[in-house]
Backbone bond lengths (Angstrom), bond angles and torsions (degrees), N, CA, C in turn:
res aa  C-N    CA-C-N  psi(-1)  N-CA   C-N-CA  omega(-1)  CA-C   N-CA-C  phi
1 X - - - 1.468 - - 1.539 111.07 -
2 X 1.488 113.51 -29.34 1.437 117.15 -156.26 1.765 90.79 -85.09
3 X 1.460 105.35 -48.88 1.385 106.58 172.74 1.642 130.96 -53.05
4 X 1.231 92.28 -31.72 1.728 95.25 164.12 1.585 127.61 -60.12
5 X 1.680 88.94 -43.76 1.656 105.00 -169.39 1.679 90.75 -60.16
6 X 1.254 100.76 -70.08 2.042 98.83 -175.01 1.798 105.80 -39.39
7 X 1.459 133.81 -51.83 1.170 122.74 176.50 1.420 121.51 -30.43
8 X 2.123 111.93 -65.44 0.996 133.28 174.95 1.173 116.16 -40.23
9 X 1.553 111.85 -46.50 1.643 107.54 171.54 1.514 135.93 -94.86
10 X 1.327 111.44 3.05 1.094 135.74 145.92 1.790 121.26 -38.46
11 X 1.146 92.89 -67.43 1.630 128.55 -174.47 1.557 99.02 -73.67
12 X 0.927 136.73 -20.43 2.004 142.60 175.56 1.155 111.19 -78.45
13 X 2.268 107.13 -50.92 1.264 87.27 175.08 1.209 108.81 -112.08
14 X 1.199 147.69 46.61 1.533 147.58 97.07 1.208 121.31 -17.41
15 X 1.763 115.17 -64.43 1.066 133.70 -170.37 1.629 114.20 -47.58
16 X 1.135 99.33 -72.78 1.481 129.79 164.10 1.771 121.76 -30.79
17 X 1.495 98.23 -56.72 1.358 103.09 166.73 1.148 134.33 -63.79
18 X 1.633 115.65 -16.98 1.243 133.37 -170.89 1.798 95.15 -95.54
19 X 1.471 109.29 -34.99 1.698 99.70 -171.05 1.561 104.61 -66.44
20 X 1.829 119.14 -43.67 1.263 116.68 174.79 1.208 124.21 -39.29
21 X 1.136 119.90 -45.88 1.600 137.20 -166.98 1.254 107.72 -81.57
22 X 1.531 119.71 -36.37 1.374 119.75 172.05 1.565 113.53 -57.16
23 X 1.580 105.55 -46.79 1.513 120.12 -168.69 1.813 95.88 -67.29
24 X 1.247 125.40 -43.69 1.569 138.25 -176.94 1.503 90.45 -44.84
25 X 1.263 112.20 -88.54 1.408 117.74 -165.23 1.555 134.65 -50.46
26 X 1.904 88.78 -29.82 1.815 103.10 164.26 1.666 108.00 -56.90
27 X 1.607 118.43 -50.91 1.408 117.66 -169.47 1.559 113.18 -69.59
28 X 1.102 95.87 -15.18 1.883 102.62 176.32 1.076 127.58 -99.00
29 X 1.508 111.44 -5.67 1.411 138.30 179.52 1.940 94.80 -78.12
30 X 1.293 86.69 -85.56 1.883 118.17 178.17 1.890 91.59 -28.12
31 X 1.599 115.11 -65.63 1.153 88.42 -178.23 1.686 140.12 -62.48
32 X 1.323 107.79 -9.00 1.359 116.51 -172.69 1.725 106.16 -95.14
33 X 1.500 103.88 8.66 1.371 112.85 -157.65 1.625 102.61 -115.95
34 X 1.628 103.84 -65.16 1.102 93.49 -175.54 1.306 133.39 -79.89
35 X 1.685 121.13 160.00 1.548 115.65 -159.00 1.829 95.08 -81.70
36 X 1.577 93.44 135.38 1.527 127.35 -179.72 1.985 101.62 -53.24
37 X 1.064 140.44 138.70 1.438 156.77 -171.40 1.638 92.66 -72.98
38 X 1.262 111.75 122.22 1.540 148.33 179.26 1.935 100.72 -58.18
39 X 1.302 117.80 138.90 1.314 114.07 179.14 1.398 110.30 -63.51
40 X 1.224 125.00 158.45 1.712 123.35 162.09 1.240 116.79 -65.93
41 X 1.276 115.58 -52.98 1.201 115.16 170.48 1.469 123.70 -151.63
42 X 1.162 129.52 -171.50 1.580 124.27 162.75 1.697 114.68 -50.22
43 X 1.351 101.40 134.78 2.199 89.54 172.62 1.398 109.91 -57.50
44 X 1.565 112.16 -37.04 1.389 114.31 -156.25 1.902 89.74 -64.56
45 X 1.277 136.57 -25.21 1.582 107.99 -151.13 1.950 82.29 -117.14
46 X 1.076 119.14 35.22 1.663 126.35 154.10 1.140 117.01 -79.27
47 X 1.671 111.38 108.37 1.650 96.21 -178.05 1.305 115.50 -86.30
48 X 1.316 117.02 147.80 1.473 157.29 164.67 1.218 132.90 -74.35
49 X 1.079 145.43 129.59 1.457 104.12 -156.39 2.160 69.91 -124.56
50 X 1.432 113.10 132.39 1.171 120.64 -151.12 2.107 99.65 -82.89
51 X 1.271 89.59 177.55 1.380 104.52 -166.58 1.943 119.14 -70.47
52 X 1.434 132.42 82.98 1.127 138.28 -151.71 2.077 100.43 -73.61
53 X 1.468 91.97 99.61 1.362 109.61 173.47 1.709 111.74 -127.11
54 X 1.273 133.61 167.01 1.068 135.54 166.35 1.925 111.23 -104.54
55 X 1.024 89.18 2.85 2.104 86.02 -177.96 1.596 80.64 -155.81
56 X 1.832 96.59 166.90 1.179 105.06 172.79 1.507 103.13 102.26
57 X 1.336 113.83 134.22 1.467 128.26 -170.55 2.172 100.63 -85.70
58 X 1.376 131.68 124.31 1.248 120.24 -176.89 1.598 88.55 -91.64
59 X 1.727 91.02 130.46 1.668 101.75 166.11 1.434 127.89 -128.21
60 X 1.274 127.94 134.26 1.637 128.47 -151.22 1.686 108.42 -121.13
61 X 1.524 96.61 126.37 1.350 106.06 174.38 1.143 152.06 -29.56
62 X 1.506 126.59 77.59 1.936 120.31 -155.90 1.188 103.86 -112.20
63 X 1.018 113.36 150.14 1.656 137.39 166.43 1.779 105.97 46.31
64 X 1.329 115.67 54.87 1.682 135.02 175.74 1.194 100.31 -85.90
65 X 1.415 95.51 158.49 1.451 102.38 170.34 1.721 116.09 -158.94
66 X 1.653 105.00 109.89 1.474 92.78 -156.43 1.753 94.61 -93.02
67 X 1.499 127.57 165.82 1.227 138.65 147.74 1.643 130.77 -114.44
68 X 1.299 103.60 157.04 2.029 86.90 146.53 1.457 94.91 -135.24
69 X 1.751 95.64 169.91 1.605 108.94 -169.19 1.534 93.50 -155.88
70 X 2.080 92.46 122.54 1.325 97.77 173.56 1.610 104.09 -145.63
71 X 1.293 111.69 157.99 1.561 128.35 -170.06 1.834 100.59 -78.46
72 X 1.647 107.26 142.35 0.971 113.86 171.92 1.712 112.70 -147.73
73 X 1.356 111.77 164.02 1.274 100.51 -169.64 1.681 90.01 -98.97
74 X 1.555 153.41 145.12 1.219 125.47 167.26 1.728 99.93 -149.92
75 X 1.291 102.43 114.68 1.642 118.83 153.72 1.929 76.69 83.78
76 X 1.374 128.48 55.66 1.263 131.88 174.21 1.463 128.63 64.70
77 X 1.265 121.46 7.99 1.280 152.01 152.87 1.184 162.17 -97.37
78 X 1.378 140.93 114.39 1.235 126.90 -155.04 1.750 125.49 -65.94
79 X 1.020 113.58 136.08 1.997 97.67 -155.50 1.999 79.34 -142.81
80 X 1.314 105.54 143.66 1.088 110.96 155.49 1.888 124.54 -130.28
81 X 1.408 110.52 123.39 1.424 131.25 -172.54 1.040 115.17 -52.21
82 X 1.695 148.04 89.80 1.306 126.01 152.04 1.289 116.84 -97.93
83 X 1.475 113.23 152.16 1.168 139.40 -158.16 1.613 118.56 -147.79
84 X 1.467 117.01 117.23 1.669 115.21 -140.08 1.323 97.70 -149.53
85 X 1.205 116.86 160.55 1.555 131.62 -170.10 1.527 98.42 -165.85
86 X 1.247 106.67 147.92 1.664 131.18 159.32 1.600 117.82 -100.97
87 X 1.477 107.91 -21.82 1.478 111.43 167.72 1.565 112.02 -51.30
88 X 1.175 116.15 88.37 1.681 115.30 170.76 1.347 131.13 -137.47
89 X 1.490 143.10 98.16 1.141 138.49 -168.89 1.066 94.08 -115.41
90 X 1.835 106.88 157.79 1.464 124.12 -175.98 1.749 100.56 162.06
91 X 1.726 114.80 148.65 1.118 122.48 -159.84 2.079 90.06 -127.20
92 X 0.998 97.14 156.21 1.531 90.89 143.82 1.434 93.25 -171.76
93 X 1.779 107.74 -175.42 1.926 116.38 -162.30 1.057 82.52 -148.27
94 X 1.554 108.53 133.45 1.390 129.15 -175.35 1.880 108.51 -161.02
95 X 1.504 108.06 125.62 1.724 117.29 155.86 1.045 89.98 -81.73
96 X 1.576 105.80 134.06 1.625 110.58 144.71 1.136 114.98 -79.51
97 X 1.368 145.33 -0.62 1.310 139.63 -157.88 1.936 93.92 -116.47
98 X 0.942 92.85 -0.65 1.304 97.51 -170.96 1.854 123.18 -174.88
99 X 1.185 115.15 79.48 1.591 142.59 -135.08 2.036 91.95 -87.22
100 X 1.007 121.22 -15.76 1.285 134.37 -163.31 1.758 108.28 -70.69
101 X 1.230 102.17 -49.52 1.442 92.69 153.97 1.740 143.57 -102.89
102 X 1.404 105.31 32.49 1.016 138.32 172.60 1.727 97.76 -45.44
103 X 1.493 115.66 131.39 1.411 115.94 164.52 1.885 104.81 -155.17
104 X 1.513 109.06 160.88 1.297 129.09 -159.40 0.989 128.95 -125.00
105 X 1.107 128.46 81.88 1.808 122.84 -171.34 1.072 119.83 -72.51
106 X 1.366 133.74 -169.05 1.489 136.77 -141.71 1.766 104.36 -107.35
107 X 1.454 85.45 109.99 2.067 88.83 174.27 1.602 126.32 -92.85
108 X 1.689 102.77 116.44 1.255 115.72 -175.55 1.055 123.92 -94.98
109 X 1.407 125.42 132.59 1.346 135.54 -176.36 1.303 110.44 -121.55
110 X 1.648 113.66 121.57 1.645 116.28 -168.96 1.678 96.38 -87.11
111 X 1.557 118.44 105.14 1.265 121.76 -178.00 1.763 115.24 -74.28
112 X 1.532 108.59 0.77 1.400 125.96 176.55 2.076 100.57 -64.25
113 X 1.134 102.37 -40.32 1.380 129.20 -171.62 1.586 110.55 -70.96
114 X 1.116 117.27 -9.93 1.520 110.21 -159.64 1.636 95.71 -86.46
115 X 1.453 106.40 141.10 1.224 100.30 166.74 1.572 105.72 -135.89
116 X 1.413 127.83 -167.37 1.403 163.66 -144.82 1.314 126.00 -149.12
117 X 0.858 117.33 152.28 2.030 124.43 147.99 1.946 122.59 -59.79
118 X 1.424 88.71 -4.15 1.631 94.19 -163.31 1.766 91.23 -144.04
119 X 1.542 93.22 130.98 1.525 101.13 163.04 1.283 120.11 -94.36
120 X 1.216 119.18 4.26 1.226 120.02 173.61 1.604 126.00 -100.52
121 X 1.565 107.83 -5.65 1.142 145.47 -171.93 1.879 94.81 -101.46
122 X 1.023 112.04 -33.32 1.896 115.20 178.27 1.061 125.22 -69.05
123 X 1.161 105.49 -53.26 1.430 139.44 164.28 1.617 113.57 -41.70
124 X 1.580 111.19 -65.85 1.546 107.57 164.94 1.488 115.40 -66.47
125 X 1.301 124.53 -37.36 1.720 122.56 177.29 1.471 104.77 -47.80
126 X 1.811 108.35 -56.86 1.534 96.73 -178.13 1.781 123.53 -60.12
127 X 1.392 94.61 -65.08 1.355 123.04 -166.30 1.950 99.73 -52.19
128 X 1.289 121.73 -39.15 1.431 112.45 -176.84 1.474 103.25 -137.60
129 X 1.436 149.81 -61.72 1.164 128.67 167.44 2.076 136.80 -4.77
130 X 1.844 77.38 -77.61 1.518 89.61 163.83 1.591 133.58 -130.64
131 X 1.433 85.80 28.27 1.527 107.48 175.90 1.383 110.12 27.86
132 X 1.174 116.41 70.01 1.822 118.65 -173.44 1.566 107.96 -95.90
133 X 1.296 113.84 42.97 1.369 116.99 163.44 1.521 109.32 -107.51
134 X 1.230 110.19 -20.36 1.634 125.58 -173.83 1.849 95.71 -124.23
135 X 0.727 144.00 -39.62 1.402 135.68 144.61 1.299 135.79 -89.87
136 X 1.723 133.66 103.79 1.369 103.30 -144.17 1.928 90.74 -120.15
137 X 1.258 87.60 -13.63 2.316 89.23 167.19 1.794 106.29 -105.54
138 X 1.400 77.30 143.97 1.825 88.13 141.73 1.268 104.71 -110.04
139 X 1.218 100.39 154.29 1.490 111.95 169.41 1.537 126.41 -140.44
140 X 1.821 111.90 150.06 1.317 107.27 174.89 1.132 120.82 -134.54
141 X 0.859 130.97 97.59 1.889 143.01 166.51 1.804 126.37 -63.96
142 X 1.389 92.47 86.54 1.403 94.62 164.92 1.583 137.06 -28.01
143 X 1.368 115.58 108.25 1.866 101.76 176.55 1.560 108.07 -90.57
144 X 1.641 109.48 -42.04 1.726 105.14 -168.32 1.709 86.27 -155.51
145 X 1.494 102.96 175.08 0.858 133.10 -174.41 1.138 148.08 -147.75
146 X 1.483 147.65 116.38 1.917 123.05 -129.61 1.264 105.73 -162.79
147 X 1.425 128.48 150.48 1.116 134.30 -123.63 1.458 143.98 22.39
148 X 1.239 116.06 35.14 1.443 120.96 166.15 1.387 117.96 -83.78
149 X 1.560 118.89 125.26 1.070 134.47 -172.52 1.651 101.74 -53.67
150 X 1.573 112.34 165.36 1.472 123.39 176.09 1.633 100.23 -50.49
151 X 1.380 99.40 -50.48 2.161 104.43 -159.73 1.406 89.45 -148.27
152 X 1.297 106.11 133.83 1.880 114.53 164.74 1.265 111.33 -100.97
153 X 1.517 107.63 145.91 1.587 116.41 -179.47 1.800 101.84 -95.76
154 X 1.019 99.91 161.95 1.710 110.60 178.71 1.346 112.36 -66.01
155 X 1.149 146.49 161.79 1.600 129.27 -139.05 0.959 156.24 6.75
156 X 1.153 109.28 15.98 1.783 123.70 -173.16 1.418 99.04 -96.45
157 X 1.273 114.72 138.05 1.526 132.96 158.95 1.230 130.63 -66.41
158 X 1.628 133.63 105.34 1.486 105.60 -171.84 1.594 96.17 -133.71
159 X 1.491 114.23 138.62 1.443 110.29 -174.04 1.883 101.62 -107.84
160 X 1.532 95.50 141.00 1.192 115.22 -166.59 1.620 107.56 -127.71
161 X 1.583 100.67 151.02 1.872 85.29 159.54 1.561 117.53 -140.75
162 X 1.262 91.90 151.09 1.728 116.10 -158.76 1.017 94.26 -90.20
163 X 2.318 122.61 134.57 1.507 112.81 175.02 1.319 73.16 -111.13
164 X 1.593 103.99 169.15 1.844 100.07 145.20 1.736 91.58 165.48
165 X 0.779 124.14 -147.04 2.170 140.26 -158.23 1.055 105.18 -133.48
166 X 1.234 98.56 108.06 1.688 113.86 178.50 1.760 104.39 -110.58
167 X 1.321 91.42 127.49 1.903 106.50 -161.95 1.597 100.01 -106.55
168 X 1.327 109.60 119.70 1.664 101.83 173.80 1.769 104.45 -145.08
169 X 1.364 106.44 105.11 1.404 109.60 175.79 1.638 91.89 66.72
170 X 1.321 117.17 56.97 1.252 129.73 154.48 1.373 124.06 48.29
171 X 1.641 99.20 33.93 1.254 108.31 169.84 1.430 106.33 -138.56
172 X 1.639 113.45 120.87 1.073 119.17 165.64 1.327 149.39 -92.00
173 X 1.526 125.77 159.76 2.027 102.22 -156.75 1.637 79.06 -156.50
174 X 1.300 115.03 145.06 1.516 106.63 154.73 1.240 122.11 -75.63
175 X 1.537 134.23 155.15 1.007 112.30 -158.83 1.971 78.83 -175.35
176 X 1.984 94.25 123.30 1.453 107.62 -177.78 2.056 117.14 -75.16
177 X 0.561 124.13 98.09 1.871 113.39 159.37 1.467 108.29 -67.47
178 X 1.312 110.31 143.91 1.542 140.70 176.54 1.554 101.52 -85.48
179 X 1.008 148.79 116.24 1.550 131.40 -164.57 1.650 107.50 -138.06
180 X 1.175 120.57 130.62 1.796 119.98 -167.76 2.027 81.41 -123.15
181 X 1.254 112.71 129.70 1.186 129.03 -175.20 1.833 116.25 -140.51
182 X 1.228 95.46 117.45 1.666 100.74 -179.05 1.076 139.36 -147.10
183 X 1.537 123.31 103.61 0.982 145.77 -178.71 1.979 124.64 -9.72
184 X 1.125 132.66 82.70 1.413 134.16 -154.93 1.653 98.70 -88.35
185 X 1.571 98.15 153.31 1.273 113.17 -177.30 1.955 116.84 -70.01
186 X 1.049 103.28 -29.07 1.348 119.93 157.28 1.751 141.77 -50.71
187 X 1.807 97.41 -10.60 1.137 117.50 -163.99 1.652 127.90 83.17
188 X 1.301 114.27 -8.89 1.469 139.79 164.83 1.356 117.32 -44.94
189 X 1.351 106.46 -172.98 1.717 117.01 164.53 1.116 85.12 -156.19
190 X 1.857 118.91 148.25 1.278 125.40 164.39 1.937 92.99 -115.95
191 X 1.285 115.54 -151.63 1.152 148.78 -176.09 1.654 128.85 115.46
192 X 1.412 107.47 -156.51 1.331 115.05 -165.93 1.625 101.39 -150.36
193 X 1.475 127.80 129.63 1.081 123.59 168.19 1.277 113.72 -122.09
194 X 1.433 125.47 152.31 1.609 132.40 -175.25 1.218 101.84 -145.55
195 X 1.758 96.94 157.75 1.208 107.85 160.75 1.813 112.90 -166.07
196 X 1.507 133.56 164.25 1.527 116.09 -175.92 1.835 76.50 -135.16
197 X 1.518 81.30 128.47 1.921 99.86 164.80 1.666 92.20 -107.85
198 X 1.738 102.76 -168.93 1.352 137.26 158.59 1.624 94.75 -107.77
199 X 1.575 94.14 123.29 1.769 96.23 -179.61 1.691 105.32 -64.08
200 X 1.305 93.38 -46.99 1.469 99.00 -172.96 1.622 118.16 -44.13
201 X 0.891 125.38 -16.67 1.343 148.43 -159.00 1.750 97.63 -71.14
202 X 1.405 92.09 -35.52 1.645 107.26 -177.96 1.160 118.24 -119.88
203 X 1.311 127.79 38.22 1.754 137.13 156.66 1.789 87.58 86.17
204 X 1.361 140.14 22.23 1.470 126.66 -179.84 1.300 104.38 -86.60
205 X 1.349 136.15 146.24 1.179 128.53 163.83 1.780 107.36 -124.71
206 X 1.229 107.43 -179.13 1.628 99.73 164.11 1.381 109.07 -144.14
207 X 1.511 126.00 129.91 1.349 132.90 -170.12 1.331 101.06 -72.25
208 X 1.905 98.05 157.40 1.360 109.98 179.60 1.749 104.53 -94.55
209 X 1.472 101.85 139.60 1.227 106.18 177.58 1.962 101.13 -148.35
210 X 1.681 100.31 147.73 1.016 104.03 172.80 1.840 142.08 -4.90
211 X 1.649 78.98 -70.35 1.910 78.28 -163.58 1.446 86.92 -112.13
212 X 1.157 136.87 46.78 1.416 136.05 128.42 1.438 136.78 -113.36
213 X 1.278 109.47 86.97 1.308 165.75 -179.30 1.970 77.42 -23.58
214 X 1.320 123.73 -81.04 1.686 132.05 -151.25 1.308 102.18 -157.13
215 X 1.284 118.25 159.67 1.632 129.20 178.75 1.697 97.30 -164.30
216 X 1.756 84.82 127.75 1.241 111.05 -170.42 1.621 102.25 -54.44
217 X 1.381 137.06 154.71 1.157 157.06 171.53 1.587 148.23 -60.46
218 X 2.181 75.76 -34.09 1.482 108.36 173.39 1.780 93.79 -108.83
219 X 1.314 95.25 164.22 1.723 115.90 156.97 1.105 104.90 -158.90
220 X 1.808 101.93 156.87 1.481 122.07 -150.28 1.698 91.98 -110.87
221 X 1.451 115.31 125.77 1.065 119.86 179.37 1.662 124.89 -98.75
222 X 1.734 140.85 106.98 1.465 114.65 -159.73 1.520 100.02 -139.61
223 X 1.733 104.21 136.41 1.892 99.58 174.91 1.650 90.48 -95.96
224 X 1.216 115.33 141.08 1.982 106.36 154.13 1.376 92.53 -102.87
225 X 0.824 126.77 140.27 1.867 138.18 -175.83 1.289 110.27 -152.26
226 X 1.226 102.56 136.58 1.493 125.89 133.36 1.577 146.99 -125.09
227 X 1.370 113.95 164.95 1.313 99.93 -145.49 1.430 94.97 -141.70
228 X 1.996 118.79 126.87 1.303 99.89 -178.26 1.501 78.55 -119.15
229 X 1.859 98.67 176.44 1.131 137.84 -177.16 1.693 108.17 -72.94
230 X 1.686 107.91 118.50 1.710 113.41 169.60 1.462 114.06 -39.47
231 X 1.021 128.94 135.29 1.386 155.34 158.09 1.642 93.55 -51.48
């Protein structure tokens, strides 16, 4: 009798363990399955509400392109993930002749937009990574800003760094960018900004799947931008 009872319960949590795992793999399935939530709209026609200075030319974000890039081990190999968008709006107001009242409004990135080398890899970024059906920006809001020269000349390179709140799936952290900014002959600004968080830091996780072995901890965050002057 006693041996039965242990069988019987043997076989329950068998049972059981097998429904979890079933349900595990259904939700990891579905996410790699179903199609990721469509942008709202273009970044460029997101309004902004622009940078409140009294001097200083306001200049708006064209043809950017933000990424992240992180290390993974996959199918026994070292592979690294990029993941990129052109969805990018953002304003800022700046004298070059005079950098002091320089200010930066809030840069949006439609994370609906992000893509990969892998659609099956999109699909989980949207659908469970950063669930961009219920969060559909990241965002970054400038607080200060340091080492910028008095006045920049037109081709010169000058590296600066950006503090401010970086919002991802509605959690915010301050978080520094490395920023190389340079004055274009066009009246523009080009550069490049970076930065490496802990995703986790911001509710990100990354699902377990087969032939990915490990995934690095950090990811490298970068806008290349440029920026012309309002009409």
């Amino acid at each position: 009798m006693k041996k039965r009872l242990l069988i019987r319960q043997a076989v329950a949590i068998g049972g059981a363990a097998l429904v979890l795992a079933s349900s595990t793999l259904g939700v990891t399935a579905y996410n790699y399955l179903k199609p990721t939530a469509a942008a709202s709209a273009p970044s460029a026609s997101v309004a902004l509400a622009a940078p409140q200075t009294s001097s200083g030319t306001v200049y708006q974000l064209q043809s950017s392109r933000a990424r992240f890039i992180v290390d993974e081990v996959l199918r026994g190999s070292p592979f690294t993930v990029v993941g990129a968008t052109d969805q990018v709006a953002g304003q800022l107001a700046i004298d070059t002749s005079n950098t002091s009242t320089a200010q930066l409004g809030t840069i949006l990135i439609d994370a609906r937009t992000l893509a990969t080398d892998d659609s099956s890899r999109n699909r989980a970024l949207g659908n469970q990574m950063l669930d961009t059906n219920q969060y559909e920006y990241i965002s970054f809001t400038p607080t200060a800003i340091s080492g910028l020269p008095a006045q920049l000349t037109v081709g010169e390179s000058y590296a600066v760094q950006l503090s401010g709140d970086l919002t991802i799936k509605d959690v915010t952290r301050r978080t520094v960018f490395d920023v190389t900014v340079t004055p274009t002959a066009d009246g523009g600004l080009a550069g490049t900004a970076t930065s490496t968080i802990q995703y986790a830091d911001w509710g990100v996780s990354i699902p377990s799947v087969p032939f990915v072995a490990s995934v690095d901890n950090q990811v490298t965050l970068q806008l290349d931008f440029t920026a012309s002057a309002e009409a």
